[in-house]
BAGU-276703 format. One record per residue (C-alpha): x, z, y; residue in one letter. Coordinates in steps of 0.25 Angstrom, whole numbers, plus 5000, padded with zeros to 4 digits. Layout:
XZYa ...
REM end
This chain:
497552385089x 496752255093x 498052205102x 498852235091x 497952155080x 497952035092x 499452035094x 499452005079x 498751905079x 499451825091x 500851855085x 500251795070x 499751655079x 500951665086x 501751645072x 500751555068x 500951455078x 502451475076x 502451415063x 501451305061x 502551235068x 503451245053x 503151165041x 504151275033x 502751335028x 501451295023x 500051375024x 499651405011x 498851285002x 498951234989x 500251174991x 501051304998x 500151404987x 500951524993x 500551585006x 501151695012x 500551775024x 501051875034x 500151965042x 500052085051x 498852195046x 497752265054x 497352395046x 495952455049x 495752595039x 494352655034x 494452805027x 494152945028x 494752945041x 494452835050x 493652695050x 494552595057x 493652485053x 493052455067x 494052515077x 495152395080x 496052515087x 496252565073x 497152465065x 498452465061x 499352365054x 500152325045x 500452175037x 500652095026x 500951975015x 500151895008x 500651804999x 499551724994x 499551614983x 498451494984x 497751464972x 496551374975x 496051304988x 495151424987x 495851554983x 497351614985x 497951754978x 498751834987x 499651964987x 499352044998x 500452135003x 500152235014x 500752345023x 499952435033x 499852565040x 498352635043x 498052765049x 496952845056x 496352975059x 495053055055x 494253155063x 494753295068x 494653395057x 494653525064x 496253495069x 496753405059x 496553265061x 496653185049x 497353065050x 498252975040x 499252865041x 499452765030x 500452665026x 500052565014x 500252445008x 499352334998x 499852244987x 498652154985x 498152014976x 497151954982x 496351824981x 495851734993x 494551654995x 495151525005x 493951465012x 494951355016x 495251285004x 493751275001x 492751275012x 493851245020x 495051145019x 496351205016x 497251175028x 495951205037x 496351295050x 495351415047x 495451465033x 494551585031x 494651655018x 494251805009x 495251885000x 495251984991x 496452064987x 496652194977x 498052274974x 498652404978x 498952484991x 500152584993x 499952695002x 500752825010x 499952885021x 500053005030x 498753075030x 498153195039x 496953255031x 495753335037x 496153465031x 497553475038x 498453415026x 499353285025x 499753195017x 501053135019x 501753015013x 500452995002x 500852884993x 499652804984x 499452674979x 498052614979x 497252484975x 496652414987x 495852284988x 495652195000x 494652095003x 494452015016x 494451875025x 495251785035x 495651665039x 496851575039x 497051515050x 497951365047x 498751325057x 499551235051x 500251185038x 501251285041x 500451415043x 499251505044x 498751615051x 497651725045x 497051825049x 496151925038x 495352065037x 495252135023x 494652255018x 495352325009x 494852434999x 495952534996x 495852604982x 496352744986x 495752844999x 496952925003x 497652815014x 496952925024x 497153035015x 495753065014x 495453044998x 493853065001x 492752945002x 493152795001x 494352734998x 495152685013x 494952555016x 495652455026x 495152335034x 496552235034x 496652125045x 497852025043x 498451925052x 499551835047x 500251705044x 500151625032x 501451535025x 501451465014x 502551455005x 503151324999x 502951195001x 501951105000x 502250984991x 502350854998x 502650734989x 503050625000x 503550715009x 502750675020x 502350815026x 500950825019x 500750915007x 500350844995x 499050934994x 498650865007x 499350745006x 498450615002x 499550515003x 500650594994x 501550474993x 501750455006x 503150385009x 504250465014x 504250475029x 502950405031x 502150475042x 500850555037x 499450595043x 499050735037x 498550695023x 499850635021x 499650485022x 500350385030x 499850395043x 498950255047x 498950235063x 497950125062x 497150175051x 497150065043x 497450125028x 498850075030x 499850165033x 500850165044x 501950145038x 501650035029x 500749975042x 501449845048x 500249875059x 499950035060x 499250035073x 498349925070x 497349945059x 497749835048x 497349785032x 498349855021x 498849725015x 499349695029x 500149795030x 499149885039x 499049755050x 497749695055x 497049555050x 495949515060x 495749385054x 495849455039x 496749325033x 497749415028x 498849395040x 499149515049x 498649505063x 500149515067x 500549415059x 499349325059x 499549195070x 497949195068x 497449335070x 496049295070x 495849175060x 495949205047x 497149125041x 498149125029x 499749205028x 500449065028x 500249035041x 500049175049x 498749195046x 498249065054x 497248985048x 497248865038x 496048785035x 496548685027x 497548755021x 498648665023x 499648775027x 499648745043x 498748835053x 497448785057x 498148795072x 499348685068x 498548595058x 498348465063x 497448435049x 496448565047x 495548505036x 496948445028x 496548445012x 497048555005x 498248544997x 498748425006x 500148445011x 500248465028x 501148445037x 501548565049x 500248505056x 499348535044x 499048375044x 499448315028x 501048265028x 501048115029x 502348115022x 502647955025x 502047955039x 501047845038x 499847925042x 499347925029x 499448085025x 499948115011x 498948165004x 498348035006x 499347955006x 499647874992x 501047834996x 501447985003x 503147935005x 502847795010x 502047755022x 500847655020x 499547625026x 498447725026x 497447615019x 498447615008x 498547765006x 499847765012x 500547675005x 501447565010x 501147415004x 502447354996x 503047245004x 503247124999x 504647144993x 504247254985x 503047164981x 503947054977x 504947144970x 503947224960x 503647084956x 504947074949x 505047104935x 506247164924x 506447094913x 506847134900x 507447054887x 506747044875x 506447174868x 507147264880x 506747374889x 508047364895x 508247344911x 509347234913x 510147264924x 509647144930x 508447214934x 508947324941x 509047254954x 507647244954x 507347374950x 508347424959x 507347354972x 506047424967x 506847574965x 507047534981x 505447494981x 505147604975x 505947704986x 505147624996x 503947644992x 503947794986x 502447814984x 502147694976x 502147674959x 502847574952x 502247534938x 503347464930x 502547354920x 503447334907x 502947194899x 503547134886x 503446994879x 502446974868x 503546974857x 503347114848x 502147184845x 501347234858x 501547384855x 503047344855x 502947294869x 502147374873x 503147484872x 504347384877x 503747354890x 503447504892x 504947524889x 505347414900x 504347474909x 505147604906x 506447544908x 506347504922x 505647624927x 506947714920x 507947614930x 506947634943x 507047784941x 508447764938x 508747714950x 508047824958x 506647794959x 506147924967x 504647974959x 504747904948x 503447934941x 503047814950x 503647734941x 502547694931x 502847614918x 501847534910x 502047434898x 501247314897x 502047264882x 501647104881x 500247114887x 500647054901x 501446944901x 501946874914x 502146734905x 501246684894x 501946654881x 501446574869x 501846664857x 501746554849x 503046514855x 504446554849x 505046674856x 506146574860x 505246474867x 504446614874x 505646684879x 505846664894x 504146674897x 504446814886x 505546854895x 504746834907x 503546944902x 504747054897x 504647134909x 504347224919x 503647214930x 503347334943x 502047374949x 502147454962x 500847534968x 500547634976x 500447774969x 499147784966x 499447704954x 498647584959x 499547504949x 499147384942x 499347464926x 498547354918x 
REM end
């Protein structure tokens, strides 16, 4: 009988191994609530006739289902369905032998207390357990009695309540192996025939497979039960470690597949890449690993901050907001040595002790000291003018930096406030030609009215306006002042 109880249990390991190599089923949790077991029985009988308790040469056999349905990480109901077989034989009396076979089969709810779940974790290998189950029996046995007469084909139904242990054994998510030992207590003494002292009783050791049935839910699809999953929103086709979470190579909180660097431990807002120098630029895209510098120029550094690497720049200490050239030195944009930031007259080349600017040669000396003259009363430029003005439109393309003030003067005839506001419209006059005729910038064309207060010609008012007229013509005019653009102009 021990080989036989051994062969069963190789054959169920056998199975066993078979099929933790399917995912088609699930052992039984709180996702897949409905478990269904198989097993083969070992029978041992105590009665009037024998005690089979201790002798392992006395079992016999039989099997099962259990359908069991989880309720709590602690407990799971069950309906127990059994088939077996028992027999055994008393003590000679006098020739007859009394002896009995029996056939029966239990119909059981029962209750499990899981160790795994509690004390244990659910999925843990070793899951020990207790049980306790109540129902009915059905009976037929074939009994010898001691006084010579028989019982043939004695039919009888019975309560009977089990109680015992085991262990499951977890092999994988898709099934378990157990192995258990009850003791049930029958309600009824005539499975032997023998309706005298205690009720027959039966030690029950089970060896079986263990299925659930369903499917566990799994949100993102991803292999992992959502019960177990701690990262439920995984991507679909994103590989996973066993909790469920995108699986990290370089452990760095940043998974694989969103890691631009998965074997090298990186920062999350790079993309899962390193930063030795910590300036923001991933190593593999940082031309200076190992100095902290800034995005625009591959991470390389910038003391100035004139836009051009520390390594190229020419002028390291340039001030800030000056603009550069590719060698980090300030543009000189008219090349005379004089950088612009500093250069008053940045378009024309001029010495450095005159801020850049150029001195006005002779000719453009001698032609601002022509003037525009006006008749009596008008603010209108006579077309005899225009070649003069014509020159200092080309003066002024020369000289681009420079600042033209355009003096307007009137005679003395009127009241002052009157030509005061003539002279400022003459002044106006000619700057509306000069820009006209193309002047480039022409907010450096600055207008001022002087009215009668600066005369070039004295005139006795006393005089009449006949005798006055040629020195009055002389003072209604217009006259040019040309600076450099600081506004160094003579404005009095």
């Amino acid at each position: 009988m021990r080989t036989k109880l051994t062969k069963l249990c190789t054959t169920a390991l056998a199975v066993a191994a078979l099929l933790v190599t399917t995912n088609e089923v699930q052992a039984q949790s709180s996702d897949q609530p409905t478990n269904l077991q198989i097993y083969g029985s070992a029978l041992q009988y105590k009665g009037d006739l024998e005690n089979q308790y201790w002798d392992h040469n006395k079992l016999e056999w039989g099997g099962g289902i259990n359908l069991n349905r989880y309720i709590s990480p602690s407990f799971d109901a069950g309906l127990h369905l059994t088939y077996n077989h028992t027999n055994a034989e008393g003590a000679m009396v006098g020739a007859v032998l009394p002896k009995f076979d029996a056939h029966f089969g239990t119909a059981m709810l029962g209750l499990r207390l899981k160790m795994y779940g509690t004390i244990l974790k659910e999925d843990a290998f070793i899951g020990p357990y207790l049980q306790l189950a109540g129902g009915g029996v059905w009976t037929k046995t074939d009994a010898t009695l001691a006084d010579g007469s028989s019982l043939q084909d004695d039919k009888f139904i019975t309560a009977a309540a089990m109680g015992g242990a085991g262990i499951r054994f977890r092999f994988s998510d898709a099934v378990s192996l157990f192995i258990e030992s009850n003791y049930m207590l029958t309600g009824n003494d005539k499975f032997d025939g023998v309706s005298e002292g205690d009720n027959d009783r039966f030690l029950m050791h089970n060896v079986g497979l263990g299925f659930g049935l369903g499917k566990a839910k799994d949100t993102d699809a991803d292999g992992v039960p959502d019960r177990r999953d701690k990262c439920p929103d995984t991507p679909t086709g994103v590989q996973v470690d066993k909790q469920g979470c995108p699986i990290d190579t370089d452990g760095d909180s940043v998974p694989d597949y969103q890691d631009q660097c998965p074997t090298e431990a990186g920062v999350a807002n790079l993309q899962g890449c390193p930063d030795r120098d910590g300036d923001g630029v991933a190593d593999k895209d940082d031309q200076c690993p190992d100095q902290a510098g800034v995005a625009n120029l591959q991470g390389c550094p910038d003391a100035d901050g004139d836009g051009v690497a520390d390594a190229n720049d020419k002028c390291p200490d340039s001030p800030a907001g000056v603009q550069v050239g590719p060698d980090g030195c300030p543009v000189d944009t008219d090349g005379d040595g004089v950088a612009d930031n500093e250069d008053i007259c940045p378009n024309t080349a001029g010495p450095a002790e005159k801020g850049g600017c150029p001195e006005l040669d002779a000719a453009t000396l001698k032609l601002l000291d022509e003037k525009v003259r006006f008749e009596f009363d008008q603010a209108r430029v006579d077309d005899s003018y225009k070649q003069l003005l014509d020159s200092i439109v080309m003066v002024l393309g020369k000289y681009q930096d420079h600042v033209l003030l355009i003096k307007g003067h009137a005679d003395f005839i009127g009241s002052a406030e009157y030509n005061q506001a003539l002279s400022e419209r003459r002044a106006q006059a000619v700057k509306d030609y000069l820009v006209s005729q193309g002047v480039q910038n022409p907010d450096r064309l600055v207008t001022r009215g002087y009215g009668e207060t600066q005369p070039l010609v004295k005139v006795n008012e006393r005089l009449s306006r006949r005798r006055t007229e040629a020195a009055r013509a002389k003072n209604r005019r217009v006259g040019f002042e040309m600076n450099t653009p600081d506004m160094k102009l003579n404005m009095e």
